[in-house]
C-alpha positions, 0 to 999 in steps of 0.5 A: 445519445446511444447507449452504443455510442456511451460504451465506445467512448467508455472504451476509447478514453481512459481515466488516464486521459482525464486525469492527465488534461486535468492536471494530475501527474503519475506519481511513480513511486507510490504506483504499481503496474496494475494501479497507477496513483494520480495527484495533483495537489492533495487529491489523489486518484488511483486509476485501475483495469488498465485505464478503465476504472478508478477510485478516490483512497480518500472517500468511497467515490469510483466508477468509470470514466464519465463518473471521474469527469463528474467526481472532479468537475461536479457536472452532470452525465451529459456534461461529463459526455462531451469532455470525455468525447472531446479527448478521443485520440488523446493519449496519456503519458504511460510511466517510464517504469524503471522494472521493464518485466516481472519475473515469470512465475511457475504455476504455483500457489502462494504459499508455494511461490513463497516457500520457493524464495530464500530467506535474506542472509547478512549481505544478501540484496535484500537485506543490503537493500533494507539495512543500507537504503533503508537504514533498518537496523539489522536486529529488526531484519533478523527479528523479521526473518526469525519470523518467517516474514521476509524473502528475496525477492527479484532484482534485490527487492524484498517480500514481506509476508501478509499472513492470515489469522492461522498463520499461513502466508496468503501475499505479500508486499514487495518493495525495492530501489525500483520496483513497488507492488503487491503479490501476483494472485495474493491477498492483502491481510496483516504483517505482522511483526511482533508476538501473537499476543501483544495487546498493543496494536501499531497498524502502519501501512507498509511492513518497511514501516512497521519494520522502521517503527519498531527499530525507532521504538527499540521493538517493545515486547508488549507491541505488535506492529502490522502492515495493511500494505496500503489496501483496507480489504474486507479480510484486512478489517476482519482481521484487525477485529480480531486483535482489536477485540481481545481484553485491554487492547490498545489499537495504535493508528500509526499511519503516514502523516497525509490525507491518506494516513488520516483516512486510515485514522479514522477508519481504525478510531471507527473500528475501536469504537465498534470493538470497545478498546482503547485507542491512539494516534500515533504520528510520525514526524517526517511523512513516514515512519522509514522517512523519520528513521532515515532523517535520523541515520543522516542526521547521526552521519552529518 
């Protein structure tokens, strides 16, 4: 075969299309626009670069679309060559995202667009948003605020701060009824609910979840609750060595209860040991941790 004829299929078939001939699905809730989450079953693909590259959250495996075909099928280059040439012309089903344009945004930096967008206020959209789709009580919304860690975002989403160790707002995660994503141009580190200088570390994968984990334990004052916002980053690790290597700190894997939670588990048991603190798992009972709050706002109302 041509090194030619290698890169035109490279760019006529996406991974999409291998994914979807493969029996994977969109799944649309856990998607943003820029990285499309793939399941079937328990594998999960993340498919990124539009349609050109992907990765596995659960193992280090990525790559284009030949290295997909040998990921799931276990064939050699050459095998992977023929099916990727075999699906030419096929088109995948693009998600029907319910939030058809994100807001245009001014040519401004971080911390700019952020300081730009108001902090929630009692009965504003975002704060509606969290205490009654997502039952957070509203003591936790207004400990979030006081901290500086919440903004309104468009069409009554939410923004929550990722902050850097100095304190400085670099991202943050925005979550809505339909729309999910991270900062255009931003980067994942922290959210951080809680003192400073709490020596109990709950890291979670979400801020509406560190935000539920607090509220279900009545938001203890020796704990910091963070958020990776589902990514494991090169600055998200360093700064969770940070905390985790002050004196008598207790790392908590507070993650989902699924393969991915378990990934992270074992990535943050990895780091205690590196750091020498102490460790535990912490699991929710429903998937998650607003799961397991809402479970029990209904079951109070039932």
């Amino acid at each position: 075969m041509e090194k030619a004829d290698i890169e035109d299929l490279r760019e006529r078939v996406t991974c999409g299309a291998v994914l979807e001939t493969g029996g994977f699905a969109v799944d649309l809730k856990e998607s943003t626009r820029k990285a499309v989450k793939y399941r079937c079953g328990d594998a999960i693909i993340i498919v990124i670069h539009d349609g050109k590259g992907w990765f596995d959250p659960l193992s280090d495996a990525k790559g284009d679309v030949y290295s997909l075909v040998q990921h799931l099928d276990g064939c050699d280059f050459l095998e992977a060559f023929v099916q990727v040439a075999s699906l030419v012309g096929f088109e995948p089903s693009r998600p029907q995202w319910q939030r058809q344009s994100r807001e245009s945004e001014p040519d401004q930096s971080i911390p700019e667009r952020w300081a730009a967008r108001r902090k929630p206020w009692r009965g504003s959209a975002t704060w509606r948003y969290l205490r009654d789709e997502r039952h957070i009580p509203e003591q936790v919304i207004r400990a979030a605020i006081a901290q500086n860690l919440l903004r309104e975002g468009p069409h009554g989403s939410m923004w929550a701060a990722h902050q850097n160790d100095d304190g400085v707002v670099i991202g943050w995660e925005e979550r809505g009824p339909e729309w999910r994503g991270f900062a255009s141009g931003g980067s994942k580190v922290l959210f951080r609910l809680g003192a400073g200088d709490a020596l109990r570390i709950c890291v979670i994968e979400a801020a509406i979840d560190a935000m539920s984990l607090a509220a279900i334990e009545r938001s203890r004052r020796d704990t910091l609750y963070v958020s990776t916002g589902g990514g494991w980053s090169p600055s998200t690790e360093a700064a969770l060595r940070v905390l985790a290597a002050r004196q008598d700190v207790r790392l908590v894997a507070a993650t989902d209860a699924n393969p991915q939670g378990e990934m992270f588990v074992s990535r943050l048991r990895e780091l205690a040991g590196d750091v020498s603190c102490d460790f535990e798992r912490l699991r929710p009972a429903a998937d998650d941790w607003n799961a397991m709050l809402q479970d029990a706002a209904f079951a109070r109302q039932g």
